[in-house]
N, C-alpha and C positions, 0 to 999 in steps of 0.2 A: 504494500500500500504506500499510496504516498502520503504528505504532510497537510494537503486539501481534507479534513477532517476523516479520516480512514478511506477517502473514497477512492476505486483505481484509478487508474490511468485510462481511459477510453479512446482507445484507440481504433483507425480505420483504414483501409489499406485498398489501394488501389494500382494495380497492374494488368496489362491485357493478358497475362500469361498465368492461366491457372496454378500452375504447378507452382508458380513464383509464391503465387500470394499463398498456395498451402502454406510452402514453406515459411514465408514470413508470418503466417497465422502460429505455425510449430515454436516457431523461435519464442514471440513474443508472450506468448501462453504459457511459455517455462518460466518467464518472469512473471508469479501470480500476485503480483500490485500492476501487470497491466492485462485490461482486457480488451478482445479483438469482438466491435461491439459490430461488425459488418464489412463488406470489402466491395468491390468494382470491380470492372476491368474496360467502363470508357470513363472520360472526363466527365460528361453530360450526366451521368448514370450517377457520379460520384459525387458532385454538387447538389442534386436531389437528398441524396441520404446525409447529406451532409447538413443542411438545410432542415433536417428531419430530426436526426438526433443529436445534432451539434458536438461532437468528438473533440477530446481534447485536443486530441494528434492525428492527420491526417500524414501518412506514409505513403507519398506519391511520386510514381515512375513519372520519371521526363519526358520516356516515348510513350506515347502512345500509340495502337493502329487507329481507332476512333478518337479524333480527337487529339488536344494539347494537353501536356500535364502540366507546363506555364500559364497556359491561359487558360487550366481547372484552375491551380494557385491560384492566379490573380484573381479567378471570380470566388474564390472560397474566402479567400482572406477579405475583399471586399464586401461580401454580405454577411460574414462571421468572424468578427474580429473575433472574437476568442479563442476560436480553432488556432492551433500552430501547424505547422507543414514542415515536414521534412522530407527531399527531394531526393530517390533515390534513381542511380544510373551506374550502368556499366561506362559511362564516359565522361570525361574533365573535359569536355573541348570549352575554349575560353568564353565562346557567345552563350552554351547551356549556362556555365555558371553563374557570370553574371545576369542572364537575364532571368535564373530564377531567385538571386538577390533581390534584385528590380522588381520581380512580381511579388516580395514580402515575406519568402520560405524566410526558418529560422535554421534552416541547416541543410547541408548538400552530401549525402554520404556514398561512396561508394557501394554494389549489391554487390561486391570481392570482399566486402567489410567481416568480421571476428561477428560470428553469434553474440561475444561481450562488448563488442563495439555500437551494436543495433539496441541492444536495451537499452547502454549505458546514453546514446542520444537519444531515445524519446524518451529517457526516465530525467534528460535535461534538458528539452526541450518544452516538455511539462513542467516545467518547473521555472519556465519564465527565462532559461536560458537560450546562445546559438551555439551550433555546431559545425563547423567548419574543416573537413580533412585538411590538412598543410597542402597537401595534391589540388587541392579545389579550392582553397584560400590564393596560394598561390597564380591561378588562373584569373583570377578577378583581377589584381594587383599588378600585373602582369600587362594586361592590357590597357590601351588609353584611354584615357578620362573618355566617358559618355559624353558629357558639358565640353563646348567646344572653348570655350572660357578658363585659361589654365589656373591654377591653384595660385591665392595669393601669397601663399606662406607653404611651408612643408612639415613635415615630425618636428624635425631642430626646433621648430618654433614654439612647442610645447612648452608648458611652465611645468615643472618638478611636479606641481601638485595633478595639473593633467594632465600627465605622462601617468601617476597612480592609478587616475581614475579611470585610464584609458586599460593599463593592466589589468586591472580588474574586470571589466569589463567584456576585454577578449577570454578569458578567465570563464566566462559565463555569469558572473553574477547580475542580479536583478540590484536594479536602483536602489532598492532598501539595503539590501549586502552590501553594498558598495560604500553606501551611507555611515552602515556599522562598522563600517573597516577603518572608515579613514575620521570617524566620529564626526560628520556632517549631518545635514538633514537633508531630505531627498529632491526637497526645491535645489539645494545648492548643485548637488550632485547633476540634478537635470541641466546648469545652468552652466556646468562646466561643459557639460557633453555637447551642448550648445556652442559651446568654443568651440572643442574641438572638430565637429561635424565643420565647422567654417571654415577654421583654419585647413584640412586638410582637403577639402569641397568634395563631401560627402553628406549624403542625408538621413542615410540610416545606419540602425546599431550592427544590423548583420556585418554590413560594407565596414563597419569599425573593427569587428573581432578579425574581419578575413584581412582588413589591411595588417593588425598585429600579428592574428598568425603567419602573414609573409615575411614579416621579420622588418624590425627599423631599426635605424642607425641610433637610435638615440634611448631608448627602451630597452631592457633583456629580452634576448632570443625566446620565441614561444613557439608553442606547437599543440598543436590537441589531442591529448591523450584522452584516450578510449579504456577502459577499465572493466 
């Protein structure tokens, strides 16, 4: 169970390949704080049930045959902000990763990923976290700025304190953690992340954790361990 008052993890899965989503049903069922409350295998198919019983965790393939599993993301996360999305694919190519940043997933994982690798990101993606491989971090960060508008400042420019915040952050912690950590309150903590989204010209938190896990000059070396 997790720390949402005993309740599991409700999770939902969506692949066009039967056998896949067995498997990911097997996997995730050994972890008994999560349960596999229904599954798909098109986009359109998975937005209805999604819609329906509103899942903490939607576990959604990139390809589709029927259908985008980007543009499932971006219409799940838009009519259900509470749902999280983690985006699964046999492929890092640079356009998949970031444009399922872009659509709002909170994680990108490999389906070569560790049976403890698969819990351990929807048991943190539930939990208010992102998850990033270093393989798919790196792909984002990698490529050029979306915004034809180059960055006015870079990492270097960070203050000590938002370099913290930014650690932690890619870290997976939620704004409250973050808050507890560095004994702020979570207006504050919002306020730096606010800097920093400027300073590096970025807009979201995903895009923040996959920039640290690419690694910066100014910050400690990070990576996402899977447990």
């Amino acid at each position: 169970m997790d720390k949402r008052n005993g309740k599991p993890i409700r999770a939902y899965i969506v692949d066009d390949h039967e056998v896949v989503r067995a498997g990911l049903r097997t996997i995730l069922e050994s972890a008994h704080e999560i349960a596999v409350i229904g599954e798909a295998g098109a986009g359109t198919e998975a937005i209805e049930d999604v819609i329906r019983f509103r899942p903490d965790v939607v576990l959604m393939d990139v390809r589709l045959r029927q259908g985008n599993g980007i543009q499932a993301c971006r219409d799940i996360r838009k009519i259900c902000r509470e749902t999280r999305v983690l985006m699964l694919s046999a492929f890092t190519e640079e356009g998949l990763v970031l444009d399922a940043v872009l659509a709002g997933a909170h994680g990108y994982l490999s389906k070569f990923a560790s049976r403890a690798a698969l819990i351990s990101a929807v048991r943190a993606i539930a939990a208010g976290r992102t998850v990033f491989e270093r393989t798919a971090a790196s792909r984002v960060t990698e490529m050029r700025p979306v915004q034809t508008v180059k960055p006015r400042t870079g990492p270097e420019s960070l203050t000590a304190q938002e370099q913290r915040v930014l650690t932690l952050v890619a870290e997976g912690k939620t704004n409250k953690e973050v808050a507890a950590a560095l004994d702020l309150s979570e207006k504050t903590v919002k306020n730096y992340l606010a800097n920093i989204y400027d300073k590096l010209n970025i807009s979201r938190r995903a895009q923040a954790a996959a920039l640290y896990a690419r690694g910066m000059s100014t910050v400690h070396h990070y990576s996402v361990r899977m447990h």
